[in-house]
C-alpha positions as CSV (number, residue, x, y, z in Angstrom):
1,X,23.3,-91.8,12.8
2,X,25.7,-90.8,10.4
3,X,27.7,-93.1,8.0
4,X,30.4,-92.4,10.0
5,X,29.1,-93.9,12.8
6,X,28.8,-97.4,11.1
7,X,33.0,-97.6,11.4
8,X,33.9,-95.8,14.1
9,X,33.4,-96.5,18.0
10,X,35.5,-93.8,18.6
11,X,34.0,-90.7,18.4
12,X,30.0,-89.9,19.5
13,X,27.5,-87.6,17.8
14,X,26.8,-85.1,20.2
15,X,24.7,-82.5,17.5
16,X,24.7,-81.5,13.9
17,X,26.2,-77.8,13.6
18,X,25.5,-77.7,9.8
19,X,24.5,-78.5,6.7
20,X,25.2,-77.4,3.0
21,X,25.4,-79.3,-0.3
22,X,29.0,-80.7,0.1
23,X,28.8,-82.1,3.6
24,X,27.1,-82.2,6.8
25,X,29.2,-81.0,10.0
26,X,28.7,-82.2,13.7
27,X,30.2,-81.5,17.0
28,X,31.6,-84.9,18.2
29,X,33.6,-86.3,21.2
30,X,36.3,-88.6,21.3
31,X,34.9,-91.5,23.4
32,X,38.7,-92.6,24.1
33,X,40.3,-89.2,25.1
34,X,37.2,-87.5,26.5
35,X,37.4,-84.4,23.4
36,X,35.7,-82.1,21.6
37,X,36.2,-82.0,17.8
38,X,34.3,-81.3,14.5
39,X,33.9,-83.9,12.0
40,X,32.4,-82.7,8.0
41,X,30.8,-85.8,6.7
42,X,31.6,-85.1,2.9
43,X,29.1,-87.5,0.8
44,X,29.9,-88.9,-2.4
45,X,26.9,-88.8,-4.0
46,X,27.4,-85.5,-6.2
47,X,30.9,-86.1,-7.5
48,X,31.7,-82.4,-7.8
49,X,31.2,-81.7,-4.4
50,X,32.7,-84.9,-3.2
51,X,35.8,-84.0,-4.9
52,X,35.6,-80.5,-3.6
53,X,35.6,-82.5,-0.4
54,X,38.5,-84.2,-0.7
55,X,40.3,-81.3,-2.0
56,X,39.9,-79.3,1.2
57,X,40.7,-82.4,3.4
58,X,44.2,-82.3,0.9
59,X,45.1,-78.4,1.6
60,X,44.2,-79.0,5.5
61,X,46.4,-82.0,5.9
62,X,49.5,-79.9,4.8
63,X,48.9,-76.3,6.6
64,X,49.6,-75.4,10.0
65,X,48.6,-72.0,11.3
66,X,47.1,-70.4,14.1
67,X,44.0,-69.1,12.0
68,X,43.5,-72.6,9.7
69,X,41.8,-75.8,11.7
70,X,44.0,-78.7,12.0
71,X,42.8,-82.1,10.7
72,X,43.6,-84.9,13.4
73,X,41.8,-87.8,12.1
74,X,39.9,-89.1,8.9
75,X,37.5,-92.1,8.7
76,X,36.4,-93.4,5.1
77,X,33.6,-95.0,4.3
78,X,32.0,-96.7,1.3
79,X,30.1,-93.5,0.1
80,X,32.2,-90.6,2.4
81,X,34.8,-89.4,4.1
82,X,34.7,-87.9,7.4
83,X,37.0,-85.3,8.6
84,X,37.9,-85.1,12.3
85,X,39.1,-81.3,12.8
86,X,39.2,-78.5,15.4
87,X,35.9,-77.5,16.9
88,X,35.5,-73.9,17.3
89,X,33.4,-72.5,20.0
90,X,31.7,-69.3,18.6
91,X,30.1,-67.9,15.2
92,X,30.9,-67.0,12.2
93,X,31.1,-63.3,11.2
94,X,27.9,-63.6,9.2
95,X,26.1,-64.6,12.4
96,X,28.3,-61.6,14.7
97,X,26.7,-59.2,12.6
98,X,23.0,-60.0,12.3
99,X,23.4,-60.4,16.4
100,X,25.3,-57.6,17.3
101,X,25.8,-55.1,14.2
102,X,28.4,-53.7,12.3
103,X,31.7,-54.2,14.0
104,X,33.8,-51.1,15.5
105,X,36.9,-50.3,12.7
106,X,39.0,-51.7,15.7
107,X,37.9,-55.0,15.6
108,X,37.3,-55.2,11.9
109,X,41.0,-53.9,11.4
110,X,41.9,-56.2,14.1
111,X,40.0,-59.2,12.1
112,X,41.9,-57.9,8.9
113,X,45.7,-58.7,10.3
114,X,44.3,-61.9,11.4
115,X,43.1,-63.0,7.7
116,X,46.2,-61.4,5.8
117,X,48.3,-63.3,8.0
118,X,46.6,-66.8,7.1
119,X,46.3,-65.6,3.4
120,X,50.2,-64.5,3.6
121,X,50.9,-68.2,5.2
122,X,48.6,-69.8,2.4
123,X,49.7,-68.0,-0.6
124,X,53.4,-69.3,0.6
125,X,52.7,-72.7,0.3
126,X,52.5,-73.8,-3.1
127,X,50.6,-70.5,-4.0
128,X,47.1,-71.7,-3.0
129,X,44.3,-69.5,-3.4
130,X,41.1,-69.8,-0.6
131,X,38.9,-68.4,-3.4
132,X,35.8,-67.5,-1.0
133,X,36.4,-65.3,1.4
134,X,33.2,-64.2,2.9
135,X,31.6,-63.5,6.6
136,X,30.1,-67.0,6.9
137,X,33.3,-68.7,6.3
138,X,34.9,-67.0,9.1
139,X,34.2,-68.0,12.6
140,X,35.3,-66.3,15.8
141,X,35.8,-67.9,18.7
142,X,35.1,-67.1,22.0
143,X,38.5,-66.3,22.9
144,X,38.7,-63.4,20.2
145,X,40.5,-65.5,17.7
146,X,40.0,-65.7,14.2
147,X,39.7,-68.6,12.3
148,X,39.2,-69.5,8.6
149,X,37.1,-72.4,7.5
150,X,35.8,-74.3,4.7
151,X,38.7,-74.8,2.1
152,X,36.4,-77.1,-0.6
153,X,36.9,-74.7,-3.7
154,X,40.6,-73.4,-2.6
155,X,42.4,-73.3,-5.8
156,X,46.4,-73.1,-6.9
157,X,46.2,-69.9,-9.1
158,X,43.5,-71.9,-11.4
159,X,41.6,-71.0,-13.5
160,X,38.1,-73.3,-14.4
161,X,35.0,-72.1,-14.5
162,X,33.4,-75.1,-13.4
163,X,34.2,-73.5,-10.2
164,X,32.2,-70.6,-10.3
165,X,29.7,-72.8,-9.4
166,X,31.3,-72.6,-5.3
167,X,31.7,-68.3,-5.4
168,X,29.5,-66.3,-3.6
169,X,28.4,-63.8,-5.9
170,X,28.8,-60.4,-3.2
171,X,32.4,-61.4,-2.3
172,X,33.7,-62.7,-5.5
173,X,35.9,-60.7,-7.2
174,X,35.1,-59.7,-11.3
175,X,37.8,-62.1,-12.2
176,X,36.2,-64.2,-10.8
177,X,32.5,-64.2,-12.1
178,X,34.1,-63.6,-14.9
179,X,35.5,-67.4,-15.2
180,X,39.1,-65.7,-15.9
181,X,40.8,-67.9,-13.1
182,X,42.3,-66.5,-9.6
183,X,45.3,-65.3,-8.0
184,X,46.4,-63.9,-5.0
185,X,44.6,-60.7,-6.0
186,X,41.1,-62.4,-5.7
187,X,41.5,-63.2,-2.5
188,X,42.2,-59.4,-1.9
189,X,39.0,-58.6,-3.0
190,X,37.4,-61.0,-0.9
191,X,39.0,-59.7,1.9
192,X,38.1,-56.2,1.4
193,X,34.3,-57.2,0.3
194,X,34.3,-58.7,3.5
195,X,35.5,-56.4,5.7
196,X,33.0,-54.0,4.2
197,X,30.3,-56.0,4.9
198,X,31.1,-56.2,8.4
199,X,32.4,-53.1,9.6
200,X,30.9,-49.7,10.5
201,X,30.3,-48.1,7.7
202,X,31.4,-44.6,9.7
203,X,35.0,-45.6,9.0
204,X,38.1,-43.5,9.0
205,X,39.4,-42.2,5.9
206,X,42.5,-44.6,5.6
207,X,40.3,-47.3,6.3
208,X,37.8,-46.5,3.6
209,X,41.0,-46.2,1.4
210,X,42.2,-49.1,2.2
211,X,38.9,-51.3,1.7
212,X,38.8,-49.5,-1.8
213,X,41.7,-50.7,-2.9
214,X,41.5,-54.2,-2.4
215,X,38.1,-53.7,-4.3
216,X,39.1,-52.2,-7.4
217,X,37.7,-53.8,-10.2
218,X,41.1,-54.1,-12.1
219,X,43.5,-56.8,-10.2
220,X,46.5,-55.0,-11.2
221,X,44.9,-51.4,-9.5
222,X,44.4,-53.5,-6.0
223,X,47.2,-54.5,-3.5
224,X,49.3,-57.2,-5.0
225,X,49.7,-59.4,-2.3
226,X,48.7,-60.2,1.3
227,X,52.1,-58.7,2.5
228,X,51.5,-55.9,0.5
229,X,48.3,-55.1,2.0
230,X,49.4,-56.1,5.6
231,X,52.2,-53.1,5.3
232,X,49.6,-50.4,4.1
233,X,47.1,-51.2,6.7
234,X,49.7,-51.4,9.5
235,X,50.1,-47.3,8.4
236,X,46.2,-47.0,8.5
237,X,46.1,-44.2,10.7
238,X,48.9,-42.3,8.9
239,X,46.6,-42.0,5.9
240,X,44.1,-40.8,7.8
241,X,46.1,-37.4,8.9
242,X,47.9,-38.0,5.0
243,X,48.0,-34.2,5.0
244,X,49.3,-33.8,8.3
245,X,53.1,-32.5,6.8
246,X,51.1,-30.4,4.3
247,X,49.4,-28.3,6.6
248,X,51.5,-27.8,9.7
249,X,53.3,-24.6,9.8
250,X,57.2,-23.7,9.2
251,X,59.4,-22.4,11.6
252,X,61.5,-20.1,10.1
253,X,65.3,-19.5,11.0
254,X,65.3,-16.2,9.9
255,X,69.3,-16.8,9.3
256,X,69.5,-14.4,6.3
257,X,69.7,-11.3,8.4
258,X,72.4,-12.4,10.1
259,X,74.2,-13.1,6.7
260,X,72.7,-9.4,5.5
261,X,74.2,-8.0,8.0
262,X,78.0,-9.9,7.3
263,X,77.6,-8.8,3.7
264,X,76.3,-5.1,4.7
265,X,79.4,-5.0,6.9
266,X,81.8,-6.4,4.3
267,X,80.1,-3.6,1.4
268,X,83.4,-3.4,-0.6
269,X,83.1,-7.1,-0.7
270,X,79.7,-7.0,-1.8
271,X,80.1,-5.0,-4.6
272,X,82.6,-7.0,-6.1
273,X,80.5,-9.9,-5.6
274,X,78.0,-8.1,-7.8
275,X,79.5,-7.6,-11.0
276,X,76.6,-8.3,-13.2
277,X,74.5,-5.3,-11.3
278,X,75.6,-2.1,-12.2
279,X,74.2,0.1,-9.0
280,X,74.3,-0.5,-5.7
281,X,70.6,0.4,-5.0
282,X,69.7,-2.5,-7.5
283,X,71.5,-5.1,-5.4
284,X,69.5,-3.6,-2.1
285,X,66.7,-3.6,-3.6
286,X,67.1,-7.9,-4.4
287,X,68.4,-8.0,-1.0
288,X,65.0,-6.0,0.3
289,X,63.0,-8.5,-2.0
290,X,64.7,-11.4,-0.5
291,X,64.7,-10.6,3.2
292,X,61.2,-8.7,3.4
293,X,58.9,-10.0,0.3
294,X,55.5,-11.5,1.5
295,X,55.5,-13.8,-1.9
296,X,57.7,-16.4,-1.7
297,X,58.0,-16.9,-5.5
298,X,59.4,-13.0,-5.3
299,X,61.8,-13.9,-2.2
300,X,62.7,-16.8,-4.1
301,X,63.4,-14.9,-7.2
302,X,65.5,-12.4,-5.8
303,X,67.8,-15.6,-4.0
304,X,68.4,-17.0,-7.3
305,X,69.8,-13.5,-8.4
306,X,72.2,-13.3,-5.5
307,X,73.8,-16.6,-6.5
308,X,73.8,-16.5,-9.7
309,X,76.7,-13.4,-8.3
310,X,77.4,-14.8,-5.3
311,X,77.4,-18.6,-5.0
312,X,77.7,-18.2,-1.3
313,X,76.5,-21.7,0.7
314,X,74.7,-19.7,3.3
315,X,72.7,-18.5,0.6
316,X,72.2,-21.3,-1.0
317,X,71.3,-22.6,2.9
318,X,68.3,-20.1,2.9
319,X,67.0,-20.8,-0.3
320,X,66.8,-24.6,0.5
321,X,65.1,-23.2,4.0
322,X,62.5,-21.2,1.4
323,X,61.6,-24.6,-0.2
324,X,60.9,-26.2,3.8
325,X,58.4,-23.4,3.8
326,X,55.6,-24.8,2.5
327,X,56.3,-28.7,3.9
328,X,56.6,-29.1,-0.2
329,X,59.5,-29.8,-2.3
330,X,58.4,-30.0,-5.8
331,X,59.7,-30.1,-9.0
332,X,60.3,-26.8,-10.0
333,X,62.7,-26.5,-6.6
334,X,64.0,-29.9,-7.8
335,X,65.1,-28.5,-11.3
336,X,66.1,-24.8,-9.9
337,X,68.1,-26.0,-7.2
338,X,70.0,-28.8,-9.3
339,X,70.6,-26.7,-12.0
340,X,72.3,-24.0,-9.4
341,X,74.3,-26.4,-8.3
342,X,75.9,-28.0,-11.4
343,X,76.5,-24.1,-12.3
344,X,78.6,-23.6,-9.2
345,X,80.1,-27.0,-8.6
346,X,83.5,-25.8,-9.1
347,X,83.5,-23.2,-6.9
348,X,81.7,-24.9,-4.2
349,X,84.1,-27.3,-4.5
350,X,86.9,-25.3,-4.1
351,X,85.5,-24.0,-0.6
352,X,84.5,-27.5,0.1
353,X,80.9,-26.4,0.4
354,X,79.7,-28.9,-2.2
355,X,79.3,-31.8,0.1
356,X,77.5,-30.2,2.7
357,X,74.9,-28.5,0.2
358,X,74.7,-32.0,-1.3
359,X,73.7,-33.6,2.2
360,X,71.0,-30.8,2.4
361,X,69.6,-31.8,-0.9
362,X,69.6,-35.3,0.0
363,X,66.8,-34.1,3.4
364,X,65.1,-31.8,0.9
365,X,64.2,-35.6,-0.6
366,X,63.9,-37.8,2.7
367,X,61.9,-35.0,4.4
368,X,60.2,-32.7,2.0
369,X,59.8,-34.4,-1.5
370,X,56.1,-34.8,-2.9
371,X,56.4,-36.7,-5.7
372,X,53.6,-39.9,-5.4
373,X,56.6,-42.0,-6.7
374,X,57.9,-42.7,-3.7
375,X,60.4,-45.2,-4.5
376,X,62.0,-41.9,-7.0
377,X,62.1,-39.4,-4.5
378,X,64.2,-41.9,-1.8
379,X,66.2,-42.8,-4.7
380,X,67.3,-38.8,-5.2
381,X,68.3,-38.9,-1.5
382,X,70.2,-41.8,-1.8
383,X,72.0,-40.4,-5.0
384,X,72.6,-36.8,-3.4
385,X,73.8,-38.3,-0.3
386,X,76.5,-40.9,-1.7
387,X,77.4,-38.0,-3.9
388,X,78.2,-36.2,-0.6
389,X,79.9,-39.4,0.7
390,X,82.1,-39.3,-2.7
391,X,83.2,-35.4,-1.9
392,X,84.3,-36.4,2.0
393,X,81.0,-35.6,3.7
394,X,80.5,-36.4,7.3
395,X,77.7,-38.4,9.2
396,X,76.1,-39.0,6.4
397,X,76.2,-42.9,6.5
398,X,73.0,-43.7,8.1
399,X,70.7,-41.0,6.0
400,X,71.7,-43.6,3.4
401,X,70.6,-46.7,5.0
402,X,67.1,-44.8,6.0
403,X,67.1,-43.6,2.2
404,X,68.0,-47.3,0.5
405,X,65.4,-48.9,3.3
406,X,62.8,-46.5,1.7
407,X,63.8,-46.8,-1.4
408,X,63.5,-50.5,-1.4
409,X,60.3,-50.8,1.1
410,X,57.8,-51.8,-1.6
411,X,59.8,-54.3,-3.6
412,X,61.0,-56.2,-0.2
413,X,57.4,-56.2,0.9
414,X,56.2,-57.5,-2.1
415,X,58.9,-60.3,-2.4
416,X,58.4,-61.6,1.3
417,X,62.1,-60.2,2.5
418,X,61.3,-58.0,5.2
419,X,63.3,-60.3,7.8
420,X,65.5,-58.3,9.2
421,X,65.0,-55.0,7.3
422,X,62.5,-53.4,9.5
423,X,65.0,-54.7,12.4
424,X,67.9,-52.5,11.0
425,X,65.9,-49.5,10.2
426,X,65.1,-48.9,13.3
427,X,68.6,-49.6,14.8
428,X,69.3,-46.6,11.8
429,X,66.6,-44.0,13.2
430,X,67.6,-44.7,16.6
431,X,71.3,-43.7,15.8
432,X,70.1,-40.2,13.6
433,X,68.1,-39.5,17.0
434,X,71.3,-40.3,19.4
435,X,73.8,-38.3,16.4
436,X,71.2,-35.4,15.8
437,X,73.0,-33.0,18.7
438,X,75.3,-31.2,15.8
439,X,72.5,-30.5,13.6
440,X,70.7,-27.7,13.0
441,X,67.1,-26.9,14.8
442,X,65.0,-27.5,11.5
443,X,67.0,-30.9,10.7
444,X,66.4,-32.2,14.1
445,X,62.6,-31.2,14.0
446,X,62.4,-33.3,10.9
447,X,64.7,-36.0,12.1
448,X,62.3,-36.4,15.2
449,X,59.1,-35.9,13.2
450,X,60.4,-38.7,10.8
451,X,61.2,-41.6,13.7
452,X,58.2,-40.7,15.4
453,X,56.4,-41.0,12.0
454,X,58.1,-44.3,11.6
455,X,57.5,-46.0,15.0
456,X,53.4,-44.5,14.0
457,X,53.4,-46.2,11.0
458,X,56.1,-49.5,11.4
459,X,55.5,-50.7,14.8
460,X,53.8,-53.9,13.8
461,X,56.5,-54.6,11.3
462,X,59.3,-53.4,14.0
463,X,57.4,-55.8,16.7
464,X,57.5,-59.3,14.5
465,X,61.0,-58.5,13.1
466,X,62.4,-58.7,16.8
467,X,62.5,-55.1,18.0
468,X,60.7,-55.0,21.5
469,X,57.9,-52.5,22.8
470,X,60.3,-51.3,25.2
471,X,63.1,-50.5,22.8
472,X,60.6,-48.5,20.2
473,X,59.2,-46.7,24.0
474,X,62.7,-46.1,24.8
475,X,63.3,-44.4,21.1
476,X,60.1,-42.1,21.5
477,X,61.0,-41.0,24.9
478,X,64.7,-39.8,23.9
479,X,63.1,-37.6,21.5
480,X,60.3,-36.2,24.7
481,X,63.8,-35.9,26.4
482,X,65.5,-34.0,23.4
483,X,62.4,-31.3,22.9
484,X,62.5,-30.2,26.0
485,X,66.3,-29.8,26.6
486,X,67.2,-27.0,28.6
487,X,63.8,-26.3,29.9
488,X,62.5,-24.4,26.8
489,X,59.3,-24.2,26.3
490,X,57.5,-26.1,23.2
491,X,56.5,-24.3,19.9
492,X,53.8,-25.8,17.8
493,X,56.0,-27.6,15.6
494,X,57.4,-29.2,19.0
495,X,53.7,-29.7,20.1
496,X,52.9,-31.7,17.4
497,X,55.7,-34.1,17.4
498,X,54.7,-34.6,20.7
499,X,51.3,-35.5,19.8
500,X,52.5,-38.1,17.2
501,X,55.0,-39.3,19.9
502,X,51.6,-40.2,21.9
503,X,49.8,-41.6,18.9
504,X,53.2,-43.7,18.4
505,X,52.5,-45.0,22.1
506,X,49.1,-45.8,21.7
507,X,50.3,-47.5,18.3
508,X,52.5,-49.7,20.5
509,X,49.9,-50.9,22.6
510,X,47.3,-51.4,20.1
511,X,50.4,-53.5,18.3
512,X,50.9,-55.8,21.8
513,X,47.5,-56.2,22.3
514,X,47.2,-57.3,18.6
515,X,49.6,-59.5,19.2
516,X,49.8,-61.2,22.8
């Protein structure tokens, strides 16, 4: 009989499901209502832990979430309290693993949403931290579902190191052993401790990534909060192809000998362009270089020189199309091109060229940019395509939203203001997609790698922000329908969109079933 029992017809003892120092737990029915519950007997005889106790009996009383057990009841006694609370039917994680091994990275990534959702909803509520994250204090229920137990050392972002005392050395994080106090960032670690302890240890690359981040031993190196994390791992499978856009090949457009054979047509033209070369075989001989030259530093090269004398935008076109090339815009194209350009404003302007070359400049960013400051290279787009909104540019509008969305990703994450954004984002990727019919073949290849990309990587977020499965389907499908317009036959590039369109798909069910 417990001490309960002494004040309290109501509910019966039906077994004892554990024991620690802190309390006893027991399954118990509710004599009057015929229902199953849990009740923690918490014992005052240790004052630490009956404080510890009280505290979790505190948090529970003011949370309500899906992966937290609600409190219903509490009976006092003379020397404890006891805590009527959900009963969950299954085991912890601890007890999942030494039954049935490791878990697949499915179900551990699945388990992951399910604890950074709890830990964003606690770290909401007057900041509190749960301080012990760790396999046994996780229980799974039959049904699949999640849930996170045993709040009696949760703190509010204090520090103490009375309370080392309650960590579990293999989950704690160094701050923690450490007695420097917690944050939201300890609870990170404890996250990705755990999920290392109870996944596969054949995991993918992201995944591995991922778990080593939240483990770093500096707080500041690891994902600084819950939502934080929540965004990277809903992109897990985009870091695990992370050189995917490296390594595909370029489809040329071979444009230039079209506009070779315009300038070889208009020779007297050509040669006044050409002041600065004093024979006409030097000037073929850059044109050979540029058309013909296996290096692309040479054919590069030899551009440079024909603008420099002939500021022409369809050669400044192919010289942006030599930078697509290699899937890489780096700095040195950053600096060559910009400093080109501020040369020959004046005369682009003049043949209102400039805009246009300045909405090019603004993709070589969005699409092509490889600088690991991401929220730098969006903000270059964003500049380079208001300036082309300043000169009376066209249809550039929504590259600017997609630009300032990117641009601003991290920081809205981070502050919890993602309501709404991931909602109009994809209302902006779905109207480049329906407006991409005047571009160019190159732009549209990266327009529909880029939403594909997106609905890949952002379906979760799209999902809880309001957009429905059907609508991101209905997106991915208009791009199927716009690659094989006409009847043509795919090219690789076109092939592999198509594959990223079915990874997207499979993304979108993996999403529903995450979430129904």
């Amino acid at each position: 009989m417990t001490n309960c029992d002494l004040f309290s017809n109501r509910y019966f003892v039906m077994e004892m499901i554990g024991r620690g120092g802190m309390s006893n737990v027991y399954k118990v029915k509710d004599v009057r209502l015929n229902t199953v519950w849990a009740m923690k007997e918490i014992n005052a005889f240790d004052s630490v832990f009956y404080e510890a106790g009280i505290k979790e009996m505190n948090i529970l009383k003011e949370l309500n979430h899906p992966a937290l057990p609600r409190i219903v009841d509490i009976v006092q006694t003379e020397d404890s309290y006891c805590v009527i609370m959900d009963y969950i039917e299954g085991i912890n994680l601890e007890e999942y693993v030494q039954k049935n091994g490791s878990m697949t990275e499915k179900d551990a990534v699945k388990t992951a949403f399910a604890l950074l959702d709890a830990l964003k909803y606690l770290h909401s509520k007057k900041r509190i931290i749960y301080s012990d994250l760790k396999p046994s204090n996780i229980m799974l229920s039959e049904d699949g579902e999640i849930k996170l137990v045993d709040f009696g050392i949760s703190a509010n972002e204090s520090p103490g190191k009375e309370k080392g005392l309650f960590f579990t050395k293999e989950f704690a994080a160094p701050e923690m052993l450490a007695g420097k106090g917690v944050d939201e960032r300890s609870d990170i670690y404890g996250l990705g401790a755990t999920l290392k302890h109870i996944a596969d240890e054949e995991c993918s690359f992201g995944f591995d990534y991922f778990l080593k981040k939240c483990m770093k031993n500096d707080p500041d190196e690891r994902y600084q909060s819950a939502a934080e994390a929540w965004n990277e791992l809903s992109g897990i499978r985009s870091l695990n192809d992370a050189r995917y856009r490296k390594i595909r090949k370029a489809i040329g457009q071979n444009i230039f000998y079209l506009i070779m054979f315009i300038l070889s047509f208009t020779g007297m033209c050509l040669c006044e362009y050409c002041k600065g070369i004093e024979k006409k075989n030097e000037w073929e001989e850059i044109c050979e270089k540029a058309v013909n030259s296996s290096d692309i530093e040479v054919r590069m090269s030899s551009l440079e020189k024909m603008i420099e004398y002939s500021p022409e935008y369809d050669l400044y076109l192919r010289l942006i199309n030599e930078f697509k090339d290699d899937l890489i815009f780096d700095e040195k194209e950053e600096s060559l091109i910009e400093g080109m350009l501020e040369r020959d404003k004046t005369v682009l302007k003049e043949r209102d060229e400039y805009a246009l070359l300045c909405k090019e400049i603004g993709k070589l960013y969005l699409f092509y940019h490889n600088d690991e400051n991401e929220n730098l290279r969006y903000q270059r787009a964003v500049i380079w395509f208001e300036e082309c909104m300043k000169e009376g540019g066209e249809n550039v509008e929504t590259y600017v939203e997609i630009g300032r969305f990117f641009e601003d990703l991290k920081k809205i994450v981070i502050e919890g203001r993602t309501k709404g954004e991931y909602r109009h984002f994809f209302d902006e990727i779905c109207r480049l997609v329906k407006e991409s019919g005047d571009c160019d073949e190159r732009t549209k290849k990266d327009i529909y790698e880029m939403c594909a990309d997106s609905v890949y990587v952002y379906s979760g977020d799209f999902y809880r922000d309001g957009v429905e499965s059907e609508e991101m389907r209905d997106l991915l499908s208009l791009i199927e329908q716009k690659l094989h317009k006409d009847g043509k036959s795919l090219d690789e590039e076109d092939k592999r969109i198509m594959e990223r369109i079915k990874e997207a798909k499979e993304e979108i069910d993996y999403i529903e079933d995450i979430f129904d």
